[in-house]
N, C-alpha and C positions, 0 to 999 in steps of 0.2 A: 356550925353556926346556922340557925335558922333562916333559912332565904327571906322571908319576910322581915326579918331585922337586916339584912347586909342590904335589901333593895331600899329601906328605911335610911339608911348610912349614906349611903350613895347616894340617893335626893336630898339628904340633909348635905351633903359635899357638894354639890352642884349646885346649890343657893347659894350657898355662902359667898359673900359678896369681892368681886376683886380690891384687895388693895391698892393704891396707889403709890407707888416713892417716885418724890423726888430726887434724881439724882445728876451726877457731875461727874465728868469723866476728864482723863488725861494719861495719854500715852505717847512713846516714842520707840519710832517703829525705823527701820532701816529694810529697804528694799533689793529682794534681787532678783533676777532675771533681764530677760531684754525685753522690752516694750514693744517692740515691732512684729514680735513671735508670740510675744504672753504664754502663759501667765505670769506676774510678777508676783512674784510672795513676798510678805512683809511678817515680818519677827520684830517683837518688842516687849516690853511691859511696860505696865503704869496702873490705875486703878478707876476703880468706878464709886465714887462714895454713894451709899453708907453699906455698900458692899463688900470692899475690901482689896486688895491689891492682887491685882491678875499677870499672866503674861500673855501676848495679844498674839495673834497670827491669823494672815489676811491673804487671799488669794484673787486675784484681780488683773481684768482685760483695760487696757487704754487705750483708746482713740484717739492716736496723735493727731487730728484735723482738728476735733472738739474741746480736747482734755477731757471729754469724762471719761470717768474710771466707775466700774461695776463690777461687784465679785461678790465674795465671802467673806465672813470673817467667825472666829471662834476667841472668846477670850476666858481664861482656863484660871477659876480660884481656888481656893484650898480646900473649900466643901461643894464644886461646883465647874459649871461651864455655860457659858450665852454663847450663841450663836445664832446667826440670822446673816443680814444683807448689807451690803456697806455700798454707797453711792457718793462718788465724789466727783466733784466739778473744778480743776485746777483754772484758774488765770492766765491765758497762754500769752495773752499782752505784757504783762510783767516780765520784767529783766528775769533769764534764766537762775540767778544767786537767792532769789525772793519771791517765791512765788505764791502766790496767797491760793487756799484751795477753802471749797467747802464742801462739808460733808455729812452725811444721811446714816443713822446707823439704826436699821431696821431689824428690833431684837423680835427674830421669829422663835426662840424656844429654849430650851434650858437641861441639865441635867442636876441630879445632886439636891442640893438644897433649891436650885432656880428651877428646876421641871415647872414648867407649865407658862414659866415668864414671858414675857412680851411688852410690846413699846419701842418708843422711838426716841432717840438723845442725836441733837442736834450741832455743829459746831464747827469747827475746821481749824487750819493751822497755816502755816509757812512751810515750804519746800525750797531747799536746794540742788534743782537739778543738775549742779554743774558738779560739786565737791562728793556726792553720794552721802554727804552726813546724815543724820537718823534729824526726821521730821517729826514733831510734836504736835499731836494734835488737842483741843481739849473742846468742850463741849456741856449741854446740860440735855433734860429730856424727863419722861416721867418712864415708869417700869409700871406695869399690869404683873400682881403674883398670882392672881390661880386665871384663865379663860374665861372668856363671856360665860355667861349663866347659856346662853339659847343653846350655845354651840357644844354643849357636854349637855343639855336635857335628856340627846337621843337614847345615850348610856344607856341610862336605869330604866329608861322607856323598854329599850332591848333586851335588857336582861330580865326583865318584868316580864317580857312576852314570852322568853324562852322557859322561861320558871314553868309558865302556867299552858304553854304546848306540850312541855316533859311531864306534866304532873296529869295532863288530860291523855296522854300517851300511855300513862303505867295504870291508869283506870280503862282502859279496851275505848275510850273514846274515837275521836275522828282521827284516823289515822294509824292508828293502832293496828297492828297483827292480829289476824282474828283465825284461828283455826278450826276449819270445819272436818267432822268425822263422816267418810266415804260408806 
């Protein structure tokens, strides 16, 4: 391929603008480990529309003084995978059978059909910490499908520069090997 057309390709990929989805999520996740030690991992599924149905898995520290809870999370769909940051704030005043949480899910990136996604889906649920039953959470939020424009400009910028440092290199330019006869 002609590098003046693939550096062409790549600044026309790098404008193109982020779309937005609105989306909606709901899952139920059952927790295990000890809390005192962490991490706790959380296994479930449920779905994120207009995405499709996933199965969830979450890794995460608690601060029994505070309730908050901070970890990871990966949620894995049939042409794809989100993952990012999960931030939750449980209600430690609440009766331990009902305990009302909220929570932050911070989609830092993607694989498959979501590479490049990003965004935040907001919401929380109910916990029963006495019975170990599996907690449902649900939520809404928007999704970002391709990165800021600023923050992929450098790419083509790079590779533009590399093009034309290799190409002033194979003409005996600055830098270039230069062999002289003794």
């Amino acid at each position: 391929m002609n590098p003046r057309i693939a550096v062409l390709a790549l600044c026309a990929v790098v404008t193109a603008s982020a779309a937005t989805i609105n989306a909606t999520y709901t899952y139920s996740v059952t927790a295990t480990g000890d809390p005192t030690s962490g991490p706790l991992i959380g296994n479930g599924t449920g779905s994120i529309l207009p995405l499709g149905k996933m199965t969830w898995r979450d890794m995460a520290d608690v601060n029994l003084m505070t309730g908050a809870v901070t970890g990871t999370f990966t949620a894995t769909f049939a042409n794809g995978i989100l993952f990012g940051n999960l931030f939750e704030q449980a209600d430690l005043s609440a009766p331990p059978t009902a305990v009302p949480i909220t929570q932050i899910l911070e989609v830092t990136g993607g694989t498959g059909a979501f590479l490049w996604y990003n965004g935040r889906l907001a919401g929380g649920g109910i916990a029963n910490l006495v019975s170990g039953d599996p907690s449902t959470s649900t939520g809404v939020g928007t999704l970002n499908t391709t990165p800021e424009p600023g923050s992929m400009a450098l790419l083509p910028l790079g590779l533009l520069s590399l093009y034309f440092v290799r190409r002033r290199v194979r003409r005996g330019g600055v830098g270039a090997r230069k062999c002289r006869s003794i």
